[in-house]
Structure formats: C-alpha cells, structure tokens
PDB file as gemmi writes it, atoms N, CA and C in Angstrom:
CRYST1    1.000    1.000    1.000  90.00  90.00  90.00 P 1                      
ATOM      1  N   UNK A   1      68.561  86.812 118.240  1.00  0.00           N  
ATOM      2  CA  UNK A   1      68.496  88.048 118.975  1.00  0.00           C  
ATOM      3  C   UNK A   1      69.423  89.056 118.308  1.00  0.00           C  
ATOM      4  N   UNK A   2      69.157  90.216 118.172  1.00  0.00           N  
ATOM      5  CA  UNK A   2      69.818  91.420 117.803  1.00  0.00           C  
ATOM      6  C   UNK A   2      70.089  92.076 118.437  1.00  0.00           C  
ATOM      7  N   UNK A   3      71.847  92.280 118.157  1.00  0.00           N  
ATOM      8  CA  UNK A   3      72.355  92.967 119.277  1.00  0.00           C  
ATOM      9  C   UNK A   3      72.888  94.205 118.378  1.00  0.00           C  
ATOM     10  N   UNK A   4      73.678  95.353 119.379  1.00  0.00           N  
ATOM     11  CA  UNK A   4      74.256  96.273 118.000  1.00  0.00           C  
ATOM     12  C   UNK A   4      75.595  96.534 119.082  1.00  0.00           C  
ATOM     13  N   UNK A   5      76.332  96.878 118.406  1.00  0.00           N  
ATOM     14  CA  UNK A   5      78.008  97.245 119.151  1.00  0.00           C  
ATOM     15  C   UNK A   5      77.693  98.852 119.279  1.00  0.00           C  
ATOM     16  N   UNK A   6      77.295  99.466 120.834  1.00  0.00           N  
ATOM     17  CA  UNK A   6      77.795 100.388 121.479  1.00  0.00           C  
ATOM     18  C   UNK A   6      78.793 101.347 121.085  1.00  0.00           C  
ATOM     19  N   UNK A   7      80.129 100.754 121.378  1.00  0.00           N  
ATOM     20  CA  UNK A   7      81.519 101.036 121.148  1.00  0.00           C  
ATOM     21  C   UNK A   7      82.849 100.719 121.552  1.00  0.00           C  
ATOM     22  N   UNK A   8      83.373 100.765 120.655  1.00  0.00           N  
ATOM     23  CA  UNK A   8      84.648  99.979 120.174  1.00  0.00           C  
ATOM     24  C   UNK A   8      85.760 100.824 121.098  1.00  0.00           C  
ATOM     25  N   UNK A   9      86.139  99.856 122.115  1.00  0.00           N  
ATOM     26  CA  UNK A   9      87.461 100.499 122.415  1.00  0.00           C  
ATOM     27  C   UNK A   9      88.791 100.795 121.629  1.00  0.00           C  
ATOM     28  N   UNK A  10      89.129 101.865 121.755  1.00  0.00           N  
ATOM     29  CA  UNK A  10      90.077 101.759 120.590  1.00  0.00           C  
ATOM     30  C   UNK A  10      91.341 101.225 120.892  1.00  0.00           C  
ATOM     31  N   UNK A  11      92.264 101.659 121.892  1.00  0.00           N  
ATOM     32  CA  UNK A  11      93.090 100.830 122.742  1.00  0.00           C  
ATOM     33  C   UNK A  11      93.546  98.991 122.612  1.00  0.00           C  
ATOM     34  N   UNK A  12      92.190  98.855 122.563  1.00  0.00           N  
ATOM     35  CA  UNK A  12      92.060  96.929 123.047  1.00  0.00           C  
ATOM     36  C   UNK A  12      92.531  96.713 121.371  1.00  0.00           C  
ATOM     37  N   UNK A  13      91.336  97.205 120.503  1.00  0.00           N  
ATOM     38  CA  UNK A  13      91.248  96.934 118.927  1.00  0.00           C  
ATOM     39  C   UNK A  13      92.292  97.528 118.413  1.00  0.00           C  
ATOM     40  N   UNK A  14      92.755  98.140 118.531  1.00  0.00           N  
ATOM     41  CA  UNK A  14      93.846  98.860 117.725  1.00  0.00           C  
ATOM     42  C   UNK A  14      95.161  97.891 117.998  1.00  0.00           C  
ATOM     43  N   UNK A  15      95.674  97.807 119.052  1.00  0.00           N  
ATOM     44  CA  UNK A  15      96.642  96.676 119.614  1.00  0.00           C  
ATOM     45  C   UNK A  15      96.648  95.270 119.135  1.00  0.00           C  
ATOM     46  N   UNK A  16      95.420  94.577 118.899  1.00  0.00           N  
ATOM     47  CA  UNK A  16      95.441  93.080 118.352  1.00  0.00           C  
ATOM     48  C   UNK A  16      95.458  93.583 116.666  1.00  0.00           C  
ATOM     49  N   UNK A  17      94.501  94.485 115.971  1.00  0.00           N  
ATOM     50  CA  UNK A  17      94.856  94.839 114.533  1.00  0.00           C  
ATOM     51  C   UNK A  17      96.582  95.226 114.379  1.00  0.00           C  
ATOM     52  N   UNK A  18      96.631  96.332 114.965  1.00  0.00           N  
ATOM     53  CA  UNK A  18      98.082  96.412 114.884  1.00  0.00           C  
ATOM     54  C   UNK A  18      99.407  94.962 114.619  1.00  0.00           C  
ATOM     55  N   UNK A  19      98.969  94.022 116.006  1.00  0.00           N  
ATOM     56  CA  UNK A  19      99.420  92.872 115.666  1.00  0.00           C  
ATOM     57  C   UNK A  19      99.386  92.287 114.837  1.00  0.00           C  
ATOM     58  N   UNK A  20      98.528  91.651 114.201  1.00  0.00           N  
ATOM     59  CA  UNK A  20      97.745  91.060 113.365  1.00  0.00           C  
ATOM     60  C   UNK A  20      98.478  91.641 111.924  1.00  0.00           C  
ATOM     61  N   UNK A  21      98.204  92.883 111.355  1.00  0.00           N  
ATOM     62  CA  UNK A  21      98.564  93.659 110.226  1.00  0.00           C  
ATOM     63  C   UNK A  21     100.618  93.220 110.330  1.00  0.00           C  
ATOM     64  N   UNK A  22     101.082  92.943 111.187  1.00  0.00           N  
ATOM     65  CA  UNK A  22     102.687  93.141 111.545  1.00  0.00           C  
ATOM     66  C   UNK A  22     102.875  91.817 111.147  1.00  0.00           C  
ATOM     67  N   UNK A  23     102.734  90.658 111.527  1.00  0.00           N  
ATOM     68  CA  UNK A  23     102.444  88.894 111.288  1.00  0.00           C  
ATOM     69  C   UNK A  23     101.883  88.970 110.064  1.00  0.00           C  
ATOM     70  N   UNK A  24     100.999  89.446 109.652  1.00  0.00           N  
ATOM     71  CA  UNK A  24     100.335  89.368 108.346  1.00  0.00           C  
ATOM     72  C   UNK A  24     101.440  89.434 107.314  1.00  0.00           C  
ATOM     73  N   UNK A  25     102.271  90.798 107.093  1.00  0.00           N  
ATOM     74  CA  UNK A  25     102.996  91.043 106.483  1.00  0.00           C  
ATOM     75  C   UNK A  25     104.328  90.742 106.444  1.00  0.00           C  
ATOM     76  N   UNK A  26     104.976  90.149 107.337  1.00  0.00           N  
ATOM     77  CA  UNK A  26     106.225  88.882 107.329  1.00  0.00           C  
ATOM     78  C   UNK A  26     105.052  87.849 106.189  1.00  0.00           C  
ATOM     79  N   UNK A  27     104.029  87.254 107.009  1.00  0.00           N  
ATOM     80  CA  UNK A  27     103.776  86.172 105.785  1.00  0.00           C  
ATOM     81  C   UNK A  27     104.108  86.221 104.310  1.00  0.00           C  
ATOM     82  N   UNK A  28     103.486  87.618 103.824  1.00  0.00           N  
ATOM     83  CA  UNK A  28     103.875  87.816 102.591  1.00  0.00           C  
ATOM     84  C   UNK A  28     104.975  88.624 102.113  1.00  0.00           C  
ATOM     85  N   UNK A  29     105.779  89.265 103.280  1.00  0.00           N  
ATOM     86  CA  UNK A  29     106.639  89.731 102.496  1.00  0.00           C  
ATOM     87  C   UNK A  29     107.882  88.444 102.364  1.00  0.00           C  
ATOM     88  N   UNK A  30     108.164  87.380 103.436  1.00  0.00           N  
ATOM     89  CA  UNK A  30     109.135  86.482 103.131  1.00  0.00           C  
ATOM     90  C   UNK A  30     109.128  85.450 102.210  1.00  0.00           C  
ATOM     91  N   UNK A  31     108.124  85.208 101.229  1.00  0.00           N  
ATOM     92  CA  UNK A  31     108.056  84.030 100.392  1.00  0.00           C  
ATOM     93  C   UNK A  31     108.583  85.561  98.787  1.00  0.00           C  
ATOM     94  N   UNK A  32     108.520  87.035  99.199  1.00  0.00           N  
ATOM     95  CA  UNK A  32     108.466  87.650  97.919  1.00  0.00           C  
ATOM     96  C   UNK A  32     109.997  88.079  98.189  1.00  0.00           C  
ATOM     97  N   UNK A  33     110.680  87.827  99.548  1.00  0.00           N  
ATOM     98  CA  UNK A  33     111.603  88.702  99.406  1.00  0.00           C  
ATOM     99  C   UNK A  33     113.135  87.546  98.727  1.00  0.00           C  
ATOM    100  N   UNK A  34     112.267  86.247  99.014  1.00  0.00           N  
ATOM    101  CA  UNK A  34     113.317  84.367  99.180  1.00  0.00           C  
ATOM    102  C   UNK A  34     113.065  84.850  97.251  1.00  0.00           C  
ATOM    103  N   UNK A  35     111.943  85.235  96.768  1.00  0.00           N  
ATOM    104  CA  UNK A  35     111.844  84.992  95.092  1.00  0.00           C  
ATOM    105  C   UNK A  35     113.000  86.327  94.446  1.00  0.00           C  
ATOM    106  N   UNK A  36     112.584  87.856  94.845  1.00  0.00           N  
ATOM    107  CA  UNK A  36     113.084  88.647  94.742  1.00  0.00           C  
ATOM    108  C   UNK A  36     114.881  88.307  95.119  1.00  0.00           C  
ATOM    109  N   UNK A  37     115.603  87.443  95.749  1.00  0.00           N  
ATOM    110  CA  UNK A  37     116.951  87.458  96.097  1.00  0.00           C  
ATOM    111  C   UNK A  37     117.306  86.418  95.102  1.00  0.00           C  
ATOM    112  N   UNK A  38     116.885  85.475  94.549  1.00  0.00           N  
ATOM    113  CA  UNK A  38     116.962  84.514  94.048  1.00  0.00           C  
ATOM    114  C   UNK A  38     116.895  85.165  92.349  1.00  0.00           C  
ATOM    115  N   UNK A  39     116.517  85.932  91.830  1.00  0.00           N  
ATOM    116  CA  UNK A  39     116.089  86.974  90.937  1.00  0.00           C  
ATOM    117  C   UNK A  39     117.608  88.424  91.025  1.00  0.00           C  
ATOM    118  N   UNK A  40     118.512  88.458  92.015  1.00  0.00           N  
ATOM    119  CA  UNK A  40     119.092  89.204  92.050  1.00  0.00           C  
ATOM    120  C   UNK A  40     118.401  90.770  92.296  1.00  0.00           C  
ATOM    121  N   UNK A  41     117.065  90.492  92.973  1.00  0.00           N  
ATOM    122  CA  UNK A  41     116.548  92.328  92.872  1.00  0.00           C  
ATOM    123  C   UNK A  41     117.514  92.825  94.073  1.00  0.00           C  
ATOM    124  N   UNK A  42     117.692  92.386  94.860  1.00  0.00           N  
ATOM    125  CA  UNK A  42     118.324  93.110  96.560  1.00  0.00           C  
ATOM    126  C   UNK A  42     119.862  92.956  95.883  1.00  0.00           C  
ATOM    127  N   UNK A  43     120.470  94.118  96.782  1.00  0.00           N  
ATOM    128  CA  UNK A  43     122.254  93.925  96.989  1.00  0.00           C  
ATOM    129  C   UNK A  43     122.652  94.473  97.701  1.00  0.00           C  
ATOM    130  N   UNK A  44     123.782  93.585  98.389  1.00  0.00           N  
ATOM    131  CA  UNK A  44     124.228  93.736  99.357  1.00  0.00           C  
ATOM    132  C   UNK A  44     123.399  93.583 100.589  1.00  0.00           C  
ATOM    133  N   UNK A  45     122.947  92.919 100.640  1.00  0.00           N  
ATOM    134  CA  UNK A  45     122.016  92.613 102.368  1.00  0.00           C  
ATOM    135  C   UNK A  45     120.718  93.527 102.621  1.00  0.00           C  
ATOM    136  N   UNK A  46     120.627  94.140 102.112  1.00  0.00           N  
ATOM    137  CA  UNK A  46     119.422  95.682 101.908  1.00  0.00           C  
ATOM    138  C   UNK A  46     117.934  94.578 102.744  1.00  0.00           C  
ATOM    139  N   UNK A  47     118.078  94.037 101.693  1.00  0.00           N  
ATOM    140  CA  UNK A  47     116.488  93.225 101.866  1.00  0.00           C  
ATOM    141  C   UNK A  47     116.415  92.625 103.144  1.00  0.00           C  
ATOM    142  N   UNK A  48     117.889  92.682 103.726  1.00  0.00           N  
ATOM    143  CA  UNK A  48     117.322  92.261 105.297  1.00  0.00           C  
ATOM    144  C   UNK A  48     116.407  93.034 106.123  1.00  0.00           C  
ATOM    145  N   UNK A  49     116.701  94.179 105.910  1.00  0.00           N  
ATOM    146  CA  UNK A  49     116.570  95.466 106.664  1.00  0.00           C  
ATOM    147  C   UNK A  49     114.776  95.507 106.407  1.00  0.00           C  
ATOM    148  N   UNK A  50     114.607  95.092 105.324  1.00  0.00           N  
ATOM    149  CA  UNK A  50     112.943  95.249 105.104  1.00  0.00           C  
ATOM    150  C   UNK A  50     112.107  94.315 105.868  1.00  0.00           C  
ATOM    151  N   UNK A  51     113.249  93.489 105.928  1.00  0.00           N  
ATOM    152  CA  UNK A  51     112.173  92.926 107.317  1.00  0.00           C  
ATOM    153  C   UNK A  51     111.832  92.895 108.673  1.00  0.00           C  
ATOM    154  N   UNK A  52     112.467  93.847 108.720  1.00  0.00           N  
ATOM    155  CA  UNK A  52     112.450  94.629 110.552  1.00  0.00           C  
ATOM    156  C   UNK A  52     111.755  95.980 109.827  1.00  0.00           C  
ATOM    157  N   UNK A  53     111.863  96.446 108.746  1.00  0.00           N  
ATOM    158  CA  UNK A  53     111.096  97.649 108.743  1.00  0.00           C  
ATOM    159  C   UNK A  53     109.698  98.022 108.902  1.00  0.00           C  
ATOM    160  N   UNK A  54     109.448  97.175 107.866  1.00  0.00           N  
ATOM    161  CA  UNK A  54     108.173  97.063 106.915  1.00  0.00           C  
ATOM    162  C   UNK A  54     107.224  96.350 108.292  1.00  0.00           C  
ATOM    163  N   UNK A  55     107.602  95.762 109.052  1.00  0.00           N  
ATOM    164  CA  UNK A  55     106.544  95.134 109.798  1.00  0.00           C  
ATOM    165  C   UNK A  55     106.260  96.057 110.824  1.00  0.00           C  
ATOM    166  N   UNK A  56     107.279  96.687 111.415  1.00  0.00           N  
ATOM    167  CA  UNK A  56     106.779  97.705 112.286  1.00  0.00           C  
ATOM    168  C   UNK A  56     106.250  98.661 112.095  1.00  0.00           C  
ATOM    169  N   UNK A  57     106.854  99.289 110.549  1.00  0.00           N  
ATOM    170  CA  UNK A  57     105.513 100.083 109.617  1.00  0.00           C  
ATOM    171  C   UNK A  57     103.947  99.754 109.530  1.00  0.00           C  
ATOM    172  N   UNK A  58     103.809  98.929 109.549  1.00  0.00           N  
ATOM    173  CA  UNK A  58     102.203  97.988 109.518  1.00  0.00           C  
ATOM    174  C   UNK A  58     102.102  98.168 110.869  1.00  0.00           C  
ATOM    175  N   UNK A  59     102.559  98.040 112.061  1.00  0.00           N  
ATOM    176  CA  UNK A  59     102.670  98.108 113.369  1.00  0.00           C  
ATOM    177  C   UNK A  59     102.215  99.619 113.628  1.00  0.00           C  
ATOM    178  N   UNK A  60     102.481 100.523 113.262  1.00  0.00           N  
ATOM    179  CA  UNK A  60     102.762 101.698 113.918  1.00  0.00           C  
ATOM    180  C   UNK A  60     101.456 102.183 112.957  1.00  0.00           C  
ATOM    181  N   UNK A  61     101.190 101.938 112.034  1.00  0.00           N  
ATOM    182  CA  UNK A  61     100.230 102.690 111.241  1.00  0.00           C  
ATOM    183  C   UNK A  61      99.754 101.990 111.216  1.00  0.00           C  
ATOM    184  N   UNK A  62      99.063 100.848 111.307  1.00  0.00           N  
ATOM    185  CA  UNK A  62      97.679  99.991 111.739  1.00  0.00           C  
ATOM    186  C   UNK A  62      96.679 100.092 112.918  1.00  0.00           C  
ATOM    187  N   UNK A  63      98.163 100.382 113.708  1.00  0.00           N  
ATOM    188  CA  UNK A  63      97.534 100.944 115.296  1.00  0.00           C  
ATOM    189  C   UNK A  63      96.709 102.561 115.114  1.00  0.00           C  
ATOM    190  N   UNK A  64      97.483 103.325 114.615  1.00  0.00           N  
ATOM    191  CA  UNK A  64      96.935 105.124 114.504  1.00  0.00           C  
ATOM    192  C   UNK A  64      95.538 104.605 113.528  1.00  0.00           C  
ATOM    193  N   UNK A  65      96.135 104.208 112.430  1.00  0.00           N  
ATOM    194  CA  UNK A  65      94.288 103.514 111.520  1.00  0.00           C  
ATOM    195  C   UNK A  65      93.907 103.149 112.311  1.00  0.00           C  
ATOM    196  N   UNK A  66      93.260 102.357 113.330  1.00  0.00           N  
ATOM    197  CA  UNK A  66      92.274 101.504 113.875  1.00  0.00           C  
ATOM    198  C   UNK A  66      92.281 102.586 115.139  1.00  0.00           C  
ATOM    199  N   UNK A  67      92.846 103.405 116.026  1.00  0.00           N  
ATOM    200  CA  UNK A  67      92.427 103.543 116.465  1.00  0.00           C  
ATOM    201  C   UNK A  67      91.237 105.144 116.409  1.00  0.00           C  
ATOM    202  N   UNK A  68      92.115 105.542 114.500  1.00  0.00           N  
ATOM    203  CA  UNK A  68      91.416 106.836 114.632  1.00  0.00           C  
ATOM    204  C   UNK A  68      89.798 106.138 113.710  1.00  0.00           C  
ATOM    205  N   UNK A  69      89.750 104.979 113.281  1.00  0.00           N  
ATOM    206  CA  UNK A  69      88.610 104.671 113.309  1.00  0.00           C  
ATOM    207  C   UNK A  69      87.940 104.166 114.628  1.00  0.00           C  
ATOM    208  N   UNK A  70      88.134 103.828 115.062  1.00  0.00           N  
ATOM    209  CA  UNK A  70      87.025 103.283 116.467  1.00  0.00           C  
ATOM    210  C   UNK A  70      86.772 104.591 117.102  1.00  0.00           C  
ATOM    211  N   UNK A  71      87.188 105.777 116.638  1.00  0.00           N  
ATOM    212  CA  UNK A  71      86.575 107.342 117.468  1.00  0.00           C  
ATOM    213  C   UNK A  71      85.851 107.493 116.764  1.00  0.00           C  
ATOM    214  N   UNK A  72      86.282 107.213 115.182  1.00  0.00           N  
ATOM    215  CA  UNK A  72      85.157 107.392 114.304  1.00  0.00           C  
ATOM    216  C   UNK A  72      83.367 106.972 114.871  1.00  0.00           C  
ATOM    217  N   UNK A  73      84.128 105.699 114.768  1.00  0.00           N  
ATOM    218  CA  UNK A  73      82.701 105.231 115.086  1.00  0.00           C  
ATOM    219  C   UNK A  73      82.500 105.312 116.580  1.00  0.00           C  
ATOM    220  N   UNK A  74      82.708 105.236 117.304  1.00  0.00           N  
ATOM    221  CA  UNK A  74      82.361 105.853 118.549  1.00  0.00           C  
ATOM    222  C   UNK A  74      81.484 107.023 118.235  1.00  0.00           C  
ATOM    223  N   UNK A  75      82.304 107.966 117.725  1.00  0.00           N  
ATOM    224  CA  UNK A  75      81.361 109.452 117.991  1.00  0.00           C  
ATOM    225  C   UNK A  75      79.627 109.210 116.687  1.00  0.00           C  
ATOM    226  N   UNK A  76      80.326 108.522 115.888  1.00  0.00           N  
ATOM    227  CA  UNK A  76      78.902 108.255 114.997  1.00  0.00           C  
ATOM    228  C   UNK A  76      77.481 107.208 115.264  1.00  0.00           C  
ATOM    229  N   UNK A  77      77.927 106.846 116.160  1.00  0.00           N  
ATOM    230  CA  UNK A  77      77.276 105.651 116.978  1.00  0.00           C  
ATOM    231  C   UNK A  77      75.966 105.953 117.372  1.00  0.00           C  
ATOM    232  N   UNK A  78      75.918 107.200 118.010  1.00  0.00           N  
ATOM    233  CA  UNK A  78      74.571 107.504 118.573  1.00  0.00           C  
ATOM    234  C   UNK A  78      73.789 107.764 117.600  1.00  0.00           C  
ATOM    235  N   UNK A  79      74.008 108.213 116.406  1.00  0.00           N  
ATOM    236  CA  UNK A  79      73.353 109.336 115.189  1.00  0.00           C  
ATOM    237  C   UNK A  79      72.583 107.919 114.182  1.00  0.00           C  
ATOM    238  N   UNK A  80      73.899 106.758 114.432  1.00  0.00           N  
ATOM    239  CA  UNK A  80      73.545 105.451 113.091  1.00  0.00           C  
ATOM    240  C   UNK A  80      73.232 104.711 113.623  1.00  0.00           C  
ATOM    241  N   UNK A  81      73.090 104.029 115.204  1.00  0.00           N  
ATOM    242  CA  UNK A  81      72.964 103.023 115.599  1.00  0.00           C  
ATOM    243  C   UNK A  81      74.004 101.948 116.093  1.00  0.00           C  
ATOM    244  N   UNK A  82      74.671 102.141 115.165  1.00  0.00           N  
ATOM    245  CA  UNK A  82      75.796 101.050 114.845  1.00  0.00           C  
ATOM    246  C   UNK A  82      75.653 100.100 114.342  1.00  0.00           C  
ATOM    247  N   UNK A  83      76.751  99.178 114.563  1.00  0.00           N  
ATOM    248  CA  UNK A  83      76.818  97.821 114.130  1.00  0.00           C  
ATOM    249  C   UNK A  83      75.871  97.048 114.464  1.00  0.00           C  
ATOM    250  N   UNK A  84      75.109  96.059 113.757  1.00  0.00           N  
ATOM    251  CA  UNK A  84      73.879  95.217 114.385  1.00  0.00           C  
ATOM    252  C   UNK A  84      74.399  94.113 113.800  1.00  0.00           C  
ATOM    253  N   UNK A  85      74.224  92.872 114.622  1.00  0.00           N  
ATOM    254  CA  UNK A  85      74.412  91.339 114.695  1.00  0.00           C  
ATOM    255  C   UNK A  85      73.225  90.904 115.104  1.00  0.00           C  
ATOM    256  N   UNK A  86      73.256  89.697 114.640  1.00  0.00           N  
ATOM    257  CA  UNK A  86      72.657  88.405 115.275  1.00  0.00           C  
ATOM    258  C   UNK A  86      73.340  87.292 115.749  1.00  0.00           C  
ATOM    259  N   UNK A  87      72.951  87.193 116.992  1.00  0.00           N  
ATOM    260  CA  UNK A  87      73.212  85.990 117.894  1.00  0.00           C  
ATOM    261  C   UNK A  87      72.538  84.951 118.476  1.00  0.00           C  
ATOM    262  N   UNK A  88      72.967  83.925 118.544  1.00  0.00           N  
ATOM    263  CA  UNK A  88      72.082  83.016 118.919  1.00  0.00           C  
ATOM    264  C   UNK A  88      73.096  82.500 120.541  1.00  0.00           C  
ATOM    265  N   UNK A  89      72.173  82.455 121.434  1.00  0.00           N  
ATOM    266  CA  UNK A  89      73.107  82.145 122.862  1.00  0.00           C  
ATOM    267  C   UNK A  89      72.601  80.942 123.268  1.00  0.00           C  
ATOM    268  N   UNK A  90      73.652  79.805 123.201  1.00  0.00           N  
ATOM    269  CA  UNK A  90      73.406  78.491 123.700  1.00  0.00           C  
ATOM    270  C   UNK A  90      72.019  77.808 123.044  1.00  0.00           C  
ATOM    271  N   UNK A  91      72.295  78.009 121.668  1.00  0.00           N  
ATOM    272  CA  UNK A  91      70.582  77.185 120.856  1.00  0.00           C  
ATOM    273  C   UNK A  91      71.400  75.655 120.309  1.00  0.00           C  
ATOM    274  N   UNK A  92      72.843  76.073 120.030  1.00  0.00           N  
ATOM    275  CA  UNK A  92      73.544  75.023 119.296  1.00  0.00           C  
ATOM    276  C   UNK A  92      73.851  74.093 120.523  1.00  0.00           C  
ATOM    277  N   UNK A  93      73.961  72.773 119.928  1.00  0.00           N  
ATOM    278  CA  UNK A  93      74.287  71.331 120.765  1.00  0.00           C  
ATOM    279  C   UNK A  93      76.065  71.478 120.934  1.00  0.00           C  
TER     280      UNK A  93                                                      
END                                                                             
C-alpha cells in the first residue's frame, strides 16, 4: 500500500534530530579529541571546553535546520505530493 507523508511536524522532528545530531557528535568528537591530546594539539585544558561546546552547537543548529526544513516541506507538500512509501500492515509472521 502507498502511503505519502502529509506533514512533518516540525517541533516533534526537530527535537529528536536535534538530539540525535548532539550524541552523534560526542561519538566522534571523543575518540579525535583522546588522539589529538595524546599528539599534544590542545593546551592547557582548552579541549575540555569543546566538549560542552560543540555538542550544543549541533543542538541548537540541528534543531533551527530541521525545523526550517519541515516548513519547507510542509508548505511544498500540496504542489509535490510529498513523500511516498510503501507499507505493508501485518502481511509479515
């Protein structure tokens, strides 16, 4: 069955991306920041600070991205259709 996505709250989506993008980026910034200290790039404690920064950066601007796309597509929705899927409801064992 084919369904198509209406529209995207932006609120709901923007809040779990937001999350998501903040966790994401501890993952990779702490295995670069353990190589980078070990390497002598940071001094004096600096590189702590990037890790309270940088994630709430991804936080704060993941949220404004996602949510000024889901207006996007909101307002383009009627003109394109939208998003179309296929689903299958309760066929699998």
């Amino acid at each position: 069955m084919k369904q198509q996505v209406a529209r995207f709250p932006p609120h709901q989506n923007a809040k779990v991306m937001a999350i998501m993008m903040a966790l994401t980026s501890l993952i990779f910034m702490i295995p670069f920041l353990v190589i980078g200290s070990l390497f002598g790039a940071s001094r004096g404690g600096m590189h702590m600070w990037v890790i309270i920064i940088l994630p709430v950066f991804y936080l704060v601007i993941g949220y404004i991205s996602v949510v000024i796309g889901c207006a996007i597509y909101n307002v383009l929705v009627p003109f394109t259709g939208g998003i179309e899927f296929e689903s299958t409801a309760g066929d699998r064992p």
